[in-house]
C-alpha positions in Angstrom: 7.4 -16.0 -4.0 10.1 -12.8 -4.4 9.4 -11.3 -7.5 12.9 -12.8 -9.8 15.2 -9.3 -10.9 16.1 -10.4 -14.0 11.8 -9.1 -14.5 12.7 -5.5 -13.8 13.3 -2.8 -16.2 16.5 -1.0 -16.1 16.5 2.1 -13.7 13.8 -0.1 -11.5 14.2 -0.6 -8.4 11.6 -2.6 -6.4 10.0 -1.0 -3.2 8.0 -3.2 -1.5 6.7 -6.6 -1.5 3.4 -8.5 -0.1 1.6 -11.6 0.3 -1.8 -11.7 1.1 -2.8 -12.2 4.7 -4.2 -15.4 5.6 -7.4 -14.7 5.6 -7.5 -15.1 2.1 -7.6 -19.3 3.5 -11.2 -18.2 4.2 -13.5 -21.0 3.5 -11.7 -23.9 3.4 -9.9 -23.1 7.0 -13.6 -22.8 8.2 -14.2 -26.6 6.2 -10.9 -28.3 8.3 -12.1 -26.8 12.0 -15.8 -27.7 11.4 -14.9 -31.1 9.8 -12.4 -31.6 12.7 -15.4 -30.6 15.5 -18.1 -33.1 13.6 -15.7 -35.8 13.6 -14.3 -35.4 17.3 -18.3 -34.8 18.2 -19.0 -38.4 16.6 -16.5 -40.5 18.0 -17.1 -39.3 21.9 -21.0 -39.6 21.5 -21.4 -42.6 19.5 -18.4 -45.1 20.3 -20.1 -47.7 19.4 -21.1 -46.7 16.2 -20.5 -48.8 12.4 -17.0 -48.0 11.3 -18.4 -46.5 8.0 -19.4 -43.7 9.9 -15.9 -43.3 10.9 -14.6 -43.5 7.5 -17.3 -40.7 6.7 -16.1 -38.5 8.6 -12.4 -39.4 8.0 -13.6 -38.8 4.1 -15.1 -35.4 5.0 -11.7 -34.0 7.0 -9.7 -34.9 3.7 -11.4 -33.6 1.0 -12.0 -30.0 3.2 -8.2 -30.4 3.9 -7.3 -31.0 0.0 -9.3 -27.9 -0.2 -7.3 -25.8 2.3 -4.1 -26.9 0.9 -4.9 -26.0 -2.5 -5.8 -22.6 -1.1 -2.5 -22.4 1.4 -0.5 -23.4 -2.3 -2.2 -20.5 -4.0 -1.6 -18.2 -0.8 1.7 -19.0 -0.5 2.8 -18.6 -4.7 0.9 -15.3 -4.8 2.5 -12.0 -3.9 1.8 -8.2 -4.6 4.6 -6.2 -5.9 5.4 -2.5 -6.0 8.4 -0.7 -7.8 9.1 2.5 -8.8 7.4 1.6 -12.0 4.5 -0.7 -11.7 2.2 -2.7 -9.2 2.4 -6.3 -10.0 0.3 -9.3 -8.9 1.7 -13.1 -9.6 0.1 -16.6 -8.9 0.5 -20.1 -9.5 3.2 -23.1 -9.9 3.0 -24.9 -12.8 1.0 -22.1 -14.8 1.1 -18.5 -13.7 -0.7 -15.9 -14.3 -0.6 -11.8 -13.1 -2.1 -8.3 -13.6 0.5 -5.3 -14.2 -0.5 -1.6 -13.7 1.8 0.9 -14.7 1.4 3.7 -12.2 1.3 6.3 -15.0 -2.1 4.7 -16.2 -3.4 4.7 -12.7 -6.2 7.4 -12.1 -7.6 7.2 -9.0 -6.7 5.1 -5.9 -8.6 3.9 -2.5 -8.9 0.9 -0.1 -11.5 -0.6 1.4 -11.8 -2.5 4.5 -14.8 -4.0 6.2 -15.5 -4.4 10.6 -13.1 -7.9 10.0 -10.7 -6.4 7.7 -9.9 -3.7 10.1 -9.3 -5.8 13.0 -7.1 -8.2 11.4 -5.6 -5.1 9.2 -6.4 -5.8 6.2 -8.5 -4.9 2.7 -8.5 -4.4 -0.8 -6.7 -1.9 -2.9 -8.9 -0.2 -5.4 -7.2 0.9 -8.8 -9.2 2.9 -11.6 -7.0 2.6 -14.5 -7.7 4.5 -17.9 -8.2 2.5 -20.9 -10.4 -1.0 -21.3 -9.0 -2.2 -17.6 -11.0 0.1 -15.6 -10.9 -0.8 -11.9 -8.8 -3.6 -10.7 -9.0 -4.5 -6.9 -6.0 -6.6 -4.8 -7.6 -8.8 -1.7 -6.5 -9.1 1.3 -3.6 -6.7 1.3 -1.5 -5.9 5.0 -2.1 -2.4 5.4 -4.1 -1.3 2.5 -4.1 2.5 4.1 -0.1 2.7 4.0 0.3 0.6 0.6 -2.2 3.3 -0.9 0.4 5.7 0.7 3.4 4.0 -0.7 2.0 4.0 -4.4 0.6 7.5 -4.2 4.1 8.7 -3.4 5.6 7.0 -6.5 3.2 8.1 -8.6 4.2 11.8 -7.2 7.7 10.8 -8.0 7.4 9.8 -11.0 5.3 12.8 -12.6 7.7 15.3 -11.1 10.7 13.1 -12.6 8.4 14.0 -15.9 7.9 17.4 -15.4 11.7 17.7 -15.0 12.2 16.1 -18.2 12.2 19.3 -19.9 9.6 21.7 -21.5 7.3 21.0 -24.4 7.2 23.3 -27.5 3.8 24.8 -28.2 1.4 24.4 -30.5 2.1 25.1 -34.5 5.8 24.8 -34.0 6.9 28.0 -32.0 10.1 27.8 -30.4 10.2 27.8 -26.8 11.1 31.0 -24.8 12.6 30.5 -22.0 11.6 32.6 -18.7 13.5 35.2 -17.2 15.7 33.7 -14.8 15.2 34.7 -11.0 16.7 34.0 -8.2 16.7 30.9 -6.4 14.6 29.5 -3.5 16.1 29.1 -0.6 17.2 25.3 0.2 14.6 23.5 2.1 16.0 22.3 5.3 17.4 19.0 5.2 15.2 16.2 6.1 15.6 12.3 6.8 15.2 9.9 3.6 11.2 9.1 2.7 10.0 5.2 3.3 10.1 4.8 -0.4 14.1 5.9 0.2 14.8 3.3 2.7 12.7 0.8 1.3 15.1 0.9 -1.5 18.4 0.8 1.0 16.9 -2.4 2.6 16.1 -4.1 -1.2 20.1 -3.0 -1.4 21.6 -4.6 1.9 20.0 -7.7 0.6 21.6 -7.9 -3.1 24.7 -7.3 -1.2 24.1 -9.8 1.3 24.1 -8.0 4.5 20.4 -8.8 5.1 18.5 -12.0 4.7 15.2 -11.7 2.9 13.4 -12.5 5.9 14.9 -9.5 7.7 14.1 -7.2 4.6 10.7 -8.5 4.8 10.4 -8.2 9.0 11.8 -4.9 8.0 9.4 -3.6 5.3 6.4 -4.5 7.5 8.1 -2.5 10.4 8.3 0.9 7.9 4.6 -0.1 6.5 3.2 0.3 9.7 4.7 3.9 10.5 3.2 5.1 7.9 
């Protein structure tokens, strides 16, 4: 579920959003196939057999189907969300809940990714965050290496947006001196925008209608995986 604009801050821009692959299904898809097998396994070896074992298995096959499609309807109302800003995490229907990170507060960063995980491309983003939160993970993220890339280059962003904010007096009240001026570097040679760059052009062709949010999404996917 796109994470709603009137949310953001002014000055924030969103960069990217996710959903978690399906493997987050896990279980219950596992619960529907082997219910499926049992009951398909019953009815061509035992034709003859009372009807109540029929309506066993037919029992069995709904509740692990109830089960997957409560987990599909928590799949499909959860999404990961990265701005300029923050790292965002919302679930639910009726009642929803979500974790927000400011990237200032973030410390360290990492992914992890078991044999499965990197097959499927996959894993879990590992936050440490200063205060009383300490570590906060997101499952089952699509490419956990280039979202850890995309959120590291933010947070680089936004402390050199601070350190450009001007200098800080010293200690005790002594005015600033100012350093001798020198003269300036050279220009660096001009280079192509950064993903974070055209990640924001894309989240722009769609307010303006040019793209469909299924092509921004197709789209962001496309510029996760050069990373």
């Amino acid at each position: 579920m796109p994470l709603p604009r009137k949310l953001l801050t002014e000055g924030e821009t969103v960069i990217v959003e996710l959903r978690p692959t399906w493997l987050v299904l896990g279980w219950p898809l596992v619960a529907v196939i082997g219910a499926a097998v049992l009951a398909i396994v019953v009815v061509v070896s035992f034709p003859s057999a009372p009807s109540a074992v029929g309506y066993l298995m037919l029992a069995i096959l709904l509740v692990a189907a109830g089960w997957l499609a409560v987990r599909a309807l928590r799949w499909h109302t959860t999404s990961i969300v990265l701005t300029n800003r923050r790292i965002l995490e919302r679930r639910g229907v009726l009642s929803r809940t979500g974790v927000e990170i400011r990237l200032d507060r973030i410390n360290e960063l990492s992914y992890r990714q078991t044999l499965l995980e990197r097959i499927v491309r996959t894993g879990s983003l590992v936050l440490e965050v200063g205060g009383e939160t300490g570590v906060v993970l997101f499952n089952h993220l699509p490419q956990p290496a280039a979202v850890q890339s995309l959120v590291t280059e933010q947070i680089d962003a936004q402390r050199l947006v601070g350190w450009r904010g001007g200098p800080v007096a010293p200690a005790g009240g002594a005015p600033y001196q100012a350093p001798v001026p020198t003269a300036p570097p050279p220009p660096p040679p001009p280079q192509g925008p950064t993903v974070a760059e055209r990640l924001v052009q894309l989240d722009d062709l769609r307010q303006r209608g040019i793209l469909s949010e299924s092509e921004v999404q197709a789209k962001k996917l496309e510029l996760l995986r050069e990373l």
